[in-house]
Residue, then its C-alpha position, 0 to 999 in steps of 0.5 A: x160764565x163757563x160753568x154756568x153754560x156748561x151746565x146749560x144755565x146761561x141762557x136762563x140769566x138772559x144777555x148779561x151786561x158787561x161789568x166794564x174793562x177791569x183793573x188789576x189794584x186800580x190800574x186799567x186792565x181790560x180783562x179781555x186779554x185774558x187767554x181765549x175763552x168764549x167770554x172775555x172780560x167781566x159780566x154782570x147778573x143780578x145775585x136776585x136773578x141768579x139765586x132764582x136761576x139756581x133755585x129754579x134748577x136745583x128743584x127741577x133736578x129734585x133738590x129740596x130747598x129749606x128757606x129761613x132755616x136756622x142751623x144750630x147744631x151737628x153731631x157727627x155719627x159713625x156713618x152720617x152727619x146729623x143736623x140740628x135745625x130751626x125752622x122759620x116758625x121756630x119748629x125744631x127739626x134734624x135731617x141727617x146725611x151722609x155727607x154734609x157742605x157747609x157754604x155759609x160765608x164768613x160767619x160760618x155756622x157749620x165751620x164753627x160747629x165742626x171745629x175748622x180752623x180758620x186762620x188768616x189776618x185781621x182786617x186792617x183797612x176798610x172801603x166803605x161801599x154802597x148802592x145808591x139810585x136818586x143821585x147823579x154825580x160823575x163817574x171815577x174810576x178808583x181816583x186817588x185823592x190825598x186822604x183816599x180812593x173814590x170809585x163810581x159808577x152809574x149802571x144801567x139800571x140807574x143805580x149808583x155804585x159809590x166806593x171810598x176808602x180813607x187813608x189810615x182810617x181803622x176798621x169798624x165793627x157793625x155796619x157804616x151810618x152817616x160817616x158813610x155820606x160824609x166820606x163820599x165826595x160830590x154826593x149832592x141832595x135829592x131824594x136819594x135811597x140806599x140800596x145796600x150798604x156795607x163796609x168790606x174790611x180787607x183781612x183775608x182767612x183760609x180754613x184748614x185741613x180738619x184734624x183726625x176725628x174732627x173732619x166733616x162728613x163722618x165718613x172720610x170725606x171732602x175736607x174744604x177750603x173757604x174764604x172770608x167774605x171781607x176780602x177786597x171785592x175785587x173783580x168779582x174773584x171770590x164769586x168766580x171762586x166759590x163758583x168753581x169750587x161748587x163745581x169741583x166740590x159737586x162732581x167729586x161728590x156726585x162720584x162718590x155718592x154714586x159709586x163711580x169713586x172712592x174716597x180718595x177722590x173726595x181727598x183730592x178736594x182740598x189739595x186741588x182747591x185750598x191752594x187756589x184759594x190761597x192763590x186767589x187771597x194773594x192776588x187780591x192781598x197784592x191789589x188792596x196794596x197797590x189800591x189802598x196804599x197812600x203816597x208810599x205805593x206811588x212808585x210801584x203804581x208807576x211800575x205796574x202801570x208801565x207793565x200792563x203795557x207790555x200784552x204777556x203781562x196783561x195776559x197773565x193778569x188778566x187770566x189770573x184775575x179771570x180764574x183761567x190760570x189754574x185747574x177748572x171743575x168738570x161740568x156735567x156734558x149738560x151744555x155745548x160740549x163740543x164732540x170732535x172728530x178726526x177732521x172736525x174742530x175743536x173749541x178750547x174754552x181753557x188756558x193756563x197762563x204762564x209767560x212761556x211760549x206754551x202757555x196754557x197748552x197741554x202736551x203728552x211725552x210719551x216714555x218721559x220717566x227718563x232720557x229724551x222723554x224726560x228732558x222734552x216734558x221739563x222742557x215744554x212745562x218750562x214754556x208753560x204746557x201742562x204735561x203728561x208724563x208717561x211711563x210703561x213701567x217705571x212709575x218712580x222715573x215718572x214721579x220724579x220727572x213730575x217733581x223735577x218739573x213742580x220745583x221748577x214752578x211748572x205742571x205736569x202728571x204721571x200716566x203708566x201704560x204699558x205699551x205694546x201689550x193688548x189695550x195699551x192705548x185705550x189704558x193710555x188714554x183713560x188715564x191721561x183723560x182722567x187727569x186733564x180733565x181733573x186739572x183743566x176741566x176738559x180733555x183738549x191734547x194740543x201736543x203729542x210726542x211719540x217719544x217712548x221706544x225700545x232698542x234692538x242691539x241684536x245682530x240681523x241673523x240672531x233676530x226672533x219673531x218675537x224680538x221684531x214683533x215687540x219693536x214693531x208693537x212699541x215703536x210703530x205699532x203704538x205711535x200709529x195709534x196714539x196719533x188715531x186716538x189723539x185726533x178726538x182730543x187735538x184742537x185745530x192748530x195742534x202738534x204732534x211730534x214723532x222721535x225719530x233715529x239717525x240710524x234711518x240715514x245711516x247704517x248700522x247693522x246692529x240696530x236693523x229692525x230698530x231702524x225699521x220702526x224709525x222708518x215707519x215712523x218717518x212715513x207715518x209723519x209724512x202721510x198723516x202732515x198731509x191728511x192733518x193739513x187742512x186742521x192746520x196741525x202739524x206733524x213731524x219728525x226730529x232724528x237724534x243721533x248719539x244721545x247721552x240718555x243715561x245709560x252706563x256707556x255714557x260713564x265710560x270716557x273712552x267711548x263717549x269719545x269714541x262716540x262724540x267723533x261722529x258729530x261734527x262737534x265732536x261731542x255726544x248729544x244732550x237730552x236737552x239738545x233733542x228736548x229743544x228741538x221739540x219745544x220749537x216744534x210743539x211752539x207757533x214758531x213752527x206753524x209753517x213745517x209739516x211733514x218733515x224730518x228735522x235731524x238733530x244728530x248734531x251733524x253725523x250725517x255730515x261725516 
């Protein structure tokens, strides 16, 4: 639905009746706990209506669309992917292109002929379905029986949707005849006419990466997933997928066809999709057991129905199921795309589900390839935030900051900006845009952490110009600019979250123009917490003291317990110590603090 009205479609397919609440194996689920979106729950349109929607607007764009031609081959030149076709009055034709999509199902020819493996199982069970009007019998709603499971349901155009599966009952070739009336309790006489008929056998396949020389197109190109089309149609997941694949398919080649990318773009294609798809295929595989299974999967019935009961559970079925818990495609800005402004709102139309108390946010850590920054990124995609970790340099430290995050289930992406140097904000943002919108589909920031940061240890008197201009250009400087830059990004409700110092409530000589910056990052929470106020986003500060960030000093026993006497706990701080601090503040929990400096000194400023 989202990419449909992005791409300025929706209206076109007219009010769409609701599909009813949803099930997640059977079990009621009502869809609309998914996590927010402009349209929750199911919809149902016509797939007459939607071919001629689609239709009507692929040739408007100038799209040619060939009817009842036949594909029957392919040869894969040097530099294009010439076709062999049969027309509808058996002319033989060939059209050749540079790039070539094969979106022809299960019996795929164009995955046949281009040598793609297609591995998966064989179909092991089999729900016998089919369209009906001219009868009238009662709803149900997946019921169990003790030889298998009936669905029905009337829809408003009289028609009659009657599902049934059979205990045991083996999967057969071609497609259902009279077995069909038999198995389907309560169908009476009448002038009955079938509007479609179809058995839907529960195997699941996914095709592969194409091996070298086999690959479609000739040039390096889209390598593609797919799905077989027998899977359990359940809550009409496979179209949402095969939508959003389109979608993610269509712009990546737009931007190489136009130049706007390379091929490298189109290689991000597989490593983006097939995993959701395979994702897709288990949730469905999980389903048909708990819906098929017979007596043996009554218990777990039992246990999913207690469950849903609980609403983070619904929630993260319900946005599973939805397709909101996982990267969504770019659409072109054809649609409502909402422009904000530094005061103006913001609409988010994306949430990654997870259980944490983050769940589907999205945060940049700035200077989070290591130490307080590093710890703050694991933390928060720990609570379910997608993070951007960001790093001037050390792009290693980034990387493995986005390993240790991905091994812990979590999400996150590398950004290198150097910071205080001409144009680092403006490089910063084009490259943490670039990759939200990869993975969510949109640029929506919900949290900032000014984190990054350079140290002084320079005694007052030996400070040069250049020394405390480049402090002011990382540590205050920067900030104050990334906040201005992330206003057009900052839904409503965001947070931005400033690391400040200890040394701004003591004193320690050495680190006097440091010290300075962290000032001037305690006023820029103050001033801004107020002139953010009215969009509800908060702004604040968290003021660490002796923290062990890695650095050789913290190898030596001797000063760490030289350091750890400043604390009342007699101890050094941990990253993980501050990182907590900012997880809280970045959480709703801290929906009623602005404007404030949260020390986090572990009591130094006690002594």
């Amino acid at each position: 639905m989202e990419i449909l009205d992005g791409l300025g479609l929706l209206d076109r397919l007219g009010p769409p009746p609701s599909a009813g609440p949803g099930h997640f194996g059977g079990i009621p689920l009502d869809l609309a706990a998914a996590h927010p979106s402009r349209f929750p729950g199911q919809w149902k349109a016509p797939q007459t209506l939607v071919e001629k929607v689609l239709y009507e607007w692929a040739a408007g764009l100038g799209a040619e669309v060939r009817r009842r031609h036949t594909v029957t081959g392919l040869t894969v030149a040097e530099h294009r992917v010439d076709v062999a076709v049969t027309g509808p009055d058996g002319e033989r034709l060939r059209f050749g292109a540079a790039y070539l999509a094969g979106c022809d199902g299960e019996q795929s020819t164009v995955r046949r002929l281009g040598g793609f493996e297609f591995p998966g199982s064989a179909p092991v069970k089999e729900l016998l379905r089919a369209d009906i009007s001219g009868i009238d019998i009662p709803d149900r709603r997946f019921q169990r029986h003790p030889n298998g499971v009936a669905n029905c349901r009337r829809g408003p155009d009289g028609v009659t949707r009657l599902m049934v599966h059979q205990y045991g009952r083996a999967p057969r070739p071609g497609r259902p005849g009279p077995g069909l009336r038999r198995g389907l309790p309560g169908l009476g006489a009448g002038d009955r006419r079938g509007h479609h008929r179809r058995p839907a056998r529960l195997g699941q396949r996914l095709p592969q990466r194409p091996q070298a020389g086999g690959e479609l197109p000739a040039q390096p190109g889209p390598p593609r997933r797919g799905r077989r089309a027998v899977q359990l149609p359940v809550g009409g997941q496979a179209l949402n997928l095969g939508l959003q694949d389109a979608a993610a398919l269509g712009g990546k080649l737009a931007a190489r066809i136009t130049g706007r990318a390379d091929d490298r773009m189109l290689d991000s294609y597989h490593a983006e999709r097939h995993p959701v798809g395979a994702r897709v295929l288990g949730n469905i595989e999980a389903q048909a057991q708990l819906l098929f299974g017979g007596p043996e999967v009554d218990a777990l019935r039992a246990v999913f129905g207690e469950l849903l009961a609980l609403e983070p559970a619904r929630r993260h079925l319900a946005s599973m199921i939805s397709g909101l818990d996982g990267p969504r495609p770019a659409v072109s800005d054809t649609g409502r795309t909402e422009h904000p402004t530094a005061t103006g709102p913001f609409t988010r139309t994306h949430r990654r589900s997870t259980m944490g108390k983050l769940t589907g946010r999205t945060a940049l850590v700035t200077g989070s390839s290591r130490g307080i920054g590093r710890a703050t990124a694991i933390r928060l995609a720990r609570e379910g935030a997608l993070v951007a970790v960001h790093c001037s340099r050390d792009t290693e430290g980034a990387d493995d900051t986005v390993a240790a995050v991905e091994k812990e289930g979590g999400r996150a992406f590398a950004v290198a900006a150097e910071l205080g140097v001409s144009g680092d904000v403006h490089a910063l943002f084009l490259e943490l845009e670039r990759g939200l919108k990869e993975r969510t589909g949109e640029t929506t920031l919900d949290i900032v952490v000014n984190n990054a940061g350079v140290m002084g240890g320079v005694a007052p008197e030996d400070v040069t110009p250049e020394q405390f201009d480049r402090l002011f250009a990382v540590n205050a400087k920067a900030p104050f600019f990334i906040v201005q830059r992330a206003l057009r990004l900052l839904p409503d409700g965001g947070r931005i979250i400033n690391i400040s110092s200890g040394l701004t409530r003591f004193a320690n000589p050495q680190e006097v123009a440091y010290a300075m910056t962290k000032g001037a990052i305690d006023q820029l929470t103050l001033h801004y917490a107020k002139h953010l106020g009215p969009r509800n986003i908060t702004v604040n500060s968290v003021g660490p003291g002796i923290t062990d960030n890695g650095t050789p000093v913290f190898d030596n026993p001797e000063a760490v317990a030289e350091m750890a006497r400043y604390s009342v706990f007699e101890r050094v701080g941990e990253t993980k110590d501050i990182a907590d601090v900012v997880a809280f503040l970045a959480s709703d929990d801290a929906r009623w603090i602005t404007g404030s400096y949260l020390d986090a000194s572990g009591g130094t400023l006690l002594r």
